[in-house]
C-alpha positions, 0 to 999 in steps of 0.5 A: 533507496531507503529513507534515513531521515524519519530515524535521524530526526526522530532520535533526535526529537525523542532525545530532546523532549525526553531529555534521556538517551532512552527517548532518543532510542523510542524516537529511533524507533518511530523513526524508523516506523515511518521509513519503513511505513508501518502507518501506511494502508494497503490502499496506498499501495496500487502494486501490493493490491494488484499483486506485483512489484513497483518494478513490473513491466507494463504487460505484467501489469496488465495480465495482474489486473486482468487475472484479479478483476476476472476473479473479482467481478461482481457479474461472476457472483450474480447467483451468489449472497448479497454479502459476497457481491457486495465485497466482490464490488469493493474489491473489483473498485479497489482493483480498478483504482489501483489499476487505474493510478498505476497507470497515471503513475507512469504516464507521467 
């Protein structure tokens, strides 16, 4: 289900401190920033790194998370330039801690 609530007290907060009908619509928009997330980061979102829906099963799950760390893992890259292990790490230790949370996730 999609939020309303940031659109709604937004409109209204820019209304009333702009005292104008064009600060209610500048609060709308911010508003409608935060309910569509446009100030979250990728990393809040494990799904978005893994590359699958919040809805996927668990078995897709998994065979993202393996697809990804297979092509990932910094022992793949062992003959290559430091530069490239280093993000391999970063984004093998993004994969695994999104993999990771997903899995506290729904456990719960």
């Amino acid at each position: 289900m999609k939020r309303w609530y940031g659109k709604f007290f937004g409109l209204i907060a820019g209304w009333l401190l702009f005292r104008h009908p064009a600060g209610g619509l500048l609060g709308l928009l911010i508003g409608h920033a935060f309910d569509a997330d446009w100030f979250k980061s990728a990393r809040d979102n494990p799904y978005g790194v893994l590359q699958v829906s919040s809805d996927a099963s668990d078995a897709e799950v998994e065979r993202a998370y393996r697809r990804l760390i297979s092509q990932y893992h910094p022992d793949r890259l062992a003959g290559a330039a430091p530069q490239l292990q280093r993000q391999a790490e970063e984004k093998a230790r993004e994969i695994n801690t999104a993999y990771d949370r997903i899995k506290t996730l729904r456990k719960t």
